[in-house]
N, C-alpha and C positions, 0 to 999 in steps of 0.2 A: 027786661034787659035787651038793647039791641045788639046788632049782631056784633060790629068791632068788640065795645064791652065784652059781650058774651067770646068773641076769641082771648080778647086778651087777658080775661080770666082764667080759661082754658088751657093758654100757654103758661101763663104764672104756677097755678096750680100743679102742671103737667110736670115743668120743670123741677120744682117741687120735688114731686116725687122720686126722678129719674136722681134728682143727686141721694134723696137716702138708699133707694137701690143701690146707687152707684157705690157709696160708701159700705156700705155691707154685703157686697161682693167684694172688696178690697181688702174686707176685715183683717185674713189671714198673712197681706203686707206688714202689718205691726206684731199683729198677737200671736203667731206665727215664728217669731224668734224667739220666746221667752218657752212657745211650748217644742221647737225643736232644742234648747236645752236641756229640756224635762225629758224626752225622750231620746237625747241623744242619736238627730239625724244627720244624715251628712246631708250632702250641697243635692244631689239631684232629690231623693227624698224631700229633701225642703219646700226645691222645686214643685214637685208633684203634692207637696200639698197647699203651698198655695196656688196649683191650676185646676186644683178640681173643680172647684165652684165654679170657674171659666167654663168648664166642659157643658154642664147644663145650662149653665146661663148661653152660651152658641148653640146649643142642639135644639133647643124649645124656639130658638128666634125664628123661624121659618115658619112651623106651625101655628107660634104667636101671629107673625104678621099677614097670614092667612084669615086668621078670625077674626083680627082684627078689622080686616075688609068687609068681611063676614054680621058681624055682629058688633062691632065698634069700639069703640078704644076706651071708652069709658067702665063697661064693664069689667071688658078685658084687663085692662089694666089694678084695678080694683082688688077683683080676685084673686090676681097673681101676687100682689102685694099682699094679700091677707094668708094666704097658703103658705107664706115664708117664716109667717109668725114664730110656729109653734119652731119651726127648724134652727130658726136663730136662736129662740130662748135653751135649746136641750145640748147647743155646744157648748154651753158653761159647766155641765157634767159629763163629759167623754173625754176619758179616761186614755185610749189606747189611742194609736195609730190609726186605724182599720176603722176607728170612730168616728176621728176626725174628717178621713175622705167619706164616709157615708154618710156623715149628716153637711157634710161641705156640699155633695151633690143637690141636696134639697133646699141648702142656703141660694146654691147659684143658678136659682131660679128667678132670683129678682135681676142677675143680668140682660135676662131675655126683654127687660122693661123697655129698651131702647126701640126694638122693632116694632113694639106699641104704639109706644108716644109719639114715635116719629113721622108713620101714618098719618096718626089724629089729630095731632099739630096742624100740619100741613094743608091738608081740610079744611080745613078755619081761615085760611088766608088765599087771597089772589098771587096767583104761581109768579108775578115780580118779585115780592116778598116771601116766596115758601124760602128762600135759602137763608133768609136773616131770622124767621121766624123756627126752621129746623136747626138753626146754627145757638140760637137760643137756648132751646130746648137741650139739645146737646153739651151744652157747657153744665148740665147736670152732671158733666162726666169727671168736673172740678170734687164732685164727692170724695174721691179718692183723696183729694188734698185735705178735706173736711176731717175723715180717717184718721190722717197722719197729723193731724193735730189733736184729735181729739180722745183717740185711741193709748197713745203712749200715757195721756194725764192719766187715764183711769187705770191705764197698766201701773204706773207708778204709785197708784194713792190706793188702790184698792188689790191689785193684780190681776189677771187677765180674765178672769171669767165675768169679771163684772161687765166687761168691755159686751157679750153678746147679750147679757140680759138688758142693757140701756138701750142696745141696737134695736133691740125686739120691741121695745118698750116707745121707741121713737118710730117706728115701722107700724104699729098699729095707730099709734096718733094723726101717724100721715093717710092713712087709707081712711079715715074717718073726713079728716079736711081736703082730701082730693074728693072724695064720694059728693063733699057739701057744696065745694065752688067750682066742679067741672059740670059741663052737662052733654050730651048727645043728639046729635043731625043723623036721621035715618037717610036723607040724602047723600051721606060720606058712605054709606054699605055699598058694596058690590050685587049687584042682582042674586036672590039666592039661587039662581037655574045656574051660575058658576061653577065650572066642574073646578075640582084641585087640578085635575091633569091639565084642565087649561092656564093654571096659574103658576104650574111650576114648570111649562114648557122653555121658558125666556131661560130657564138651567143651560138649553141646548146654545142660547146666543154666546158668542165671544165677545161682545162689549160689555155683557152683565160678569161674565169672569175675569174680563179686563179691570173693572173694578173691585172684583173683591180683591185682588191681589194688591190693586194699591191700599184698599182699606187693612188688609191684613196686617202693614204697614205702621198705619198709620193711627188705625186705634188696637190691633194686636199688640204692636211695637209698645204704645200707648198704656195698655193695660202689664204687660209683662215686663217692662220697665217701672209702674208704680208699684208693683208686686215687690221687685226685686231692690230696688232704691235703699230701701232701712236698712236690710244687712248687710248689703255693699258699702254702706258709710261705715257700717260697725267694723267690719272684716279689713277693708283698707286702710279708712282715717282712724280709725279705732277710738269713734267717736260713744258717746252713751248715744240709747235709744229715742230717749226727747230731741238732744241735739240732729241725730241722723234723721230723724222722722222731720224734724225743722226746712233742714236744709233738701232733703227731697222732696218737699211740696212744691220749691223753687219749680222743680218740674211740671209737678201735678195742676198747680194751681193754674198754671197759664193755659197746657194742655186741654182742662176744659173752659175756664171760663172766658178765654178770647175766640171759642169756637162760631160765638156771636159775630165777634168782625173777620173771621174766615168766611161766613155765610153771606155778610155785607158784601164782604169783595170781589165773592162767588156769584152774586145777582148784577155786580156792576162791570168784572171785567170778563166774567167766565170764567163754569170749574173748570177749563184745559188750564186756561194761560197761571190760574191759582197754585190747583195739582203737579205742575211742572218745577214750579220756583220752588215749593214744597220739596220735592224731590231731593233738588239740586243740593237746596238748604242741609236738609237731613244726611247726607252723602257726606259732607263737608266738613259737620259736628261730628259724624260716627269714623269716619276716618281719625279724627284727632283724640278721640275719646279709645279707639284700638289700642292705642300705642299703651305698653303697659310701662310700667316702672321698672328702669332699664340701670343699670351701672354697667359702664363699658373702660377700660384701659388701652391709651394709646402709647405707640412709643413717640416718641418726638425728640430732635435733638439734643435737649437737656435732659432726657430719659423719661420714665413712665408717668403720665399723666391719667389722671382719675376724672372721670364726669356720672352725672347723672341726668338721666331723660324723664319726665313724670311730668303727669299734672298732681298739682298742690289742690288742697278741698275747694279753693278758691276759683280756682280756672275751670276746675272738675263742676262746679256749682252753676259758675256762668255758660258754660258751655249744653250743660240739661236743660237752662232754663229757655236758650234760644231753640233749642229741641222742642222739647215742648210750645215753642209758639209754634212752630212750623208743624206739629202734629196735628195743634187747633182748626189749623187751618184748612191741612189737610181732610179733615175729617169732615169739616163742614163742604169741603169742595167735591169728594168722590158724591156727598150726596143731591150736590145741588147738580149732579150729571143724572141722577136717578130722577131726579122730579124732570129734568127736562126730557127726557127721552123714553119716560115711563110714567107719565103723568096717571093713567090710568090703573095702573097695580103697584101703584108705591110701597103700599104692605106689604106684597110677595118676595118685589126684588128686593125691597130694604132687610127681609128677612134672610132673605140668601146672603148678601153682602153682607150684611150683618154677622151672620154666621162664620161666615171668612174671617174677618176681621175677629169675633173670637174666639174661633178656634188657635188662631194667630197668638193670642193674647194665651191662650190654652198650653200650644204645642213651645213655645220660647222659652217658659220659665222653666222647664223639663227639660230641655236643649242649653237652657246657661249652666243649671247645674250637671248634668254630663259632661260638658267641657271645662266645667272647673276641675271635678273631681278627673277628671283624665289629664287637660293640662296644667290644672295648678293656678292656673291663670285667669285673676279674676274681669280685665277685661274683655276676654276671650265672648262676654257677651256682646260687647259693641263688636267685634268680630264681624259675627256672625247675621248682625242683623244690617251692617255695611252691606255685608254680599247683599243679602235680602234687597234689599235697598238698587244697588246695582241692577239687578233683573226687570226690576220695575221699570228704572229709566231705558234700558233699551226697549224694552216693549212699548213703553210710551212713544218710543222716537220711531222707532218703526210702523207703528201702526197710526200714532197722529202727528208728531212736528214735522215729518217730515213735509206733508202738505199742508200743514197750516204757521200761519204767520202770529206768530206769538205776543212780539212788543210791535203795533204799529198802528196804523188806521186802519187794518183789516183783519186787526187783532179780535177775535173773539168780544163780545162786548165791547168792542170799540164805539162799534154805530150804535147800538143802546144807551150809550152816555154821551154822546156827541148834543 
């Protein structure tokens, strides 16, 4: 097989993989309401159980994309998909609470798949194309959407336990057909005389924490928004679980799968001039998404008049799903800053950054349900993640637009495409 070949099965396969991780890390987005009925949990509990599995899958990404460097992506990746097996198949028997976050921890290990793949990917291709080919890769991140389609059927036709033993069942399938059409370059390793201390020094740079903050963002945001999606349709539009799961894919499915022309647009105009519009975008959707459902009384000449303020499921729909392109994008942009700037430990930093972002994805869904259960108020999550949003763009403006020329001919990737 020559070598294009040999990437582009690489990436097919890789991709592969990352969306069934992605989708069984997501699990407790769907299956997750049916068992906070059974146990009758309120809103931050809910929260926290569907962030557990976030928690491992961001803690292992650093060390993943270490060894990754290490010992390569192929095995790496492999094993971590085979070690989730048993984890997925044993949530269809736990019983309690205290069950669920401890075999969640084991599940969300398959989150860590991103700091692998993304590596290995990368490797494979000449650095003009790492960001369309990591952007690729990436739109495995569309799993979530696969989830919410595919998770309510089985909650519906079978109930919910069925929904981990299929997951498990489809997670061992795939480490068999990734094992058969990936393969490995000992030229992608890092020397093994690499100390770790040498490879988690770049922790100390502030352009590498510059980005995780927008990643936190943008696939945090990302991940605790498709977490949280199904019961917010249930809870506000008080829709059923198929229909709500329907209509928040509107988010998911763009979120990853346009990640590809976020990485295109990343290679052609630059991740700055990308990450910025991104920004702007997301600012502008979570502002209108805050406002909650308002009835206000005015007096007016001919005496008291009545209105109401709200988005309808319709507005509320259109408005995720432009979210979600701008998350695409964004995701594939903070990391087409990493391949440029860190060509040589992509594993490392993509591991930290990665980390960021899901811890992000971790600490939000525990932070929406606090500030339900405090103000009552269910958009209180676009709230919050507005501010978030806010801090990014100053930082950005402070530390890059202010000297760099954004739309022009001296725009970032200007002269690469000229």
């Amino acid at each position: 097989m020559n070598r294009s070949r040999q990437a582009l099965s690489v990436l097919i396969v890789s991709t592969l993989a990352f969306t069934v991780c992605f989708m069984v890390w997501m699990m407790f987005g769907v299956i997750g309401i049916p068992i906070r009925k059974a146990l009758n949990l309120n809103a931050t509990q809910f929260g926290l159980l569907t962030a557990t599995p976030v928690l491992t899958g961001s803690l292992i990404r650093v060390p993943l994309g270490i060894w990754t460097d290490k010992y390569g992506g192929r095995i790496v990746m492999a094993l971590l998909m085979l070690v989730t097996v048993p984890a997925i198949w044993l949530m269809a028997y736990a019983t309690q609470f205290w069950h669920f976050l401890a075999i969640g921890l084991f599940v969300g290990l398959a989150g860590g798949s991103f700091s692998v793949g993304t590596p290995y990917v990368a490797r494979w291709f000449p650095q003009n194309r790492q960001g369309f080919a990591m952007g690729v890769f990436g739109a495995g991140n569309s799993g979530a959407a696969v989830n919410k389609f595919v998770a309510p059927a089985l909650v519906v036709a079978f109930g919910w336990t069925m929904v981990p033993q299929v997951y498990a069942a489809v997670m061992l399938g795939t480490v068999i057909l990734f094992w058969l059409f990936s393969a490995s370059d000992p030229a992608h390793r890092v020397p093994s005389d690499t100390r770790l201390a040498d490879q988690l020094a770049m922790l100390k740079d502030p352009q590498v924490l510059k980005y995780c903050q927008y990643y936190s963002i943008v696939f945090g945001g990302y991940v605790a928004l498709s977490l949280w999606m199904v019961q917010y349709y249930v809870g506000e539009y008080g829709l059923d679980i198929r229909a709500a799961a329907l209509l928040a894919a509107c988010f998911s499915l763009p979120g990853g799968v346009l990640r590809a022309v976020g990485g295109w647009l990343s290679d052609r105009y630059g991740a700055h001039s990308v990450t910025w519009w991104v920004l702007w975008v997301s600012w502008v959707c979570l502002f209108i998404l805050s406002y909650p459902q308002t009835d206000f009384t005015i007096t007016t000449t001919s005496g008291p008049r009545q209105f109401h303020i709200g988005l309808n499921v319709y507005a509320f729909t259109a408005l995720m799903f432009l979210l979600g392109i701008a998350f695409a994008f964004g995701k594939a942009s903070v990391f087409k800053y990493i391949s440029d700037d860190y060509p040589a430990n992509i594993g490392t930093v993509s591991g930290i950054v990665g980390l960021a972002g899901g811890m992000g994805g971790f600490v939000l869904p525990i932070l929406f349900g606090v500030l339900m259960d405090v103000t009552g108020i269910r958009s209180s999550a676009f709230m919050l993640m507005y501010g978030v949003v806010w801090v990014s763009l100053i930082w950005m403006y402070w530390t890059e637009v202010r000297r760099t020329e954004v739309i022009g001919p001296h725009a970032p990737g200007a002269r690469g495409s000229a």
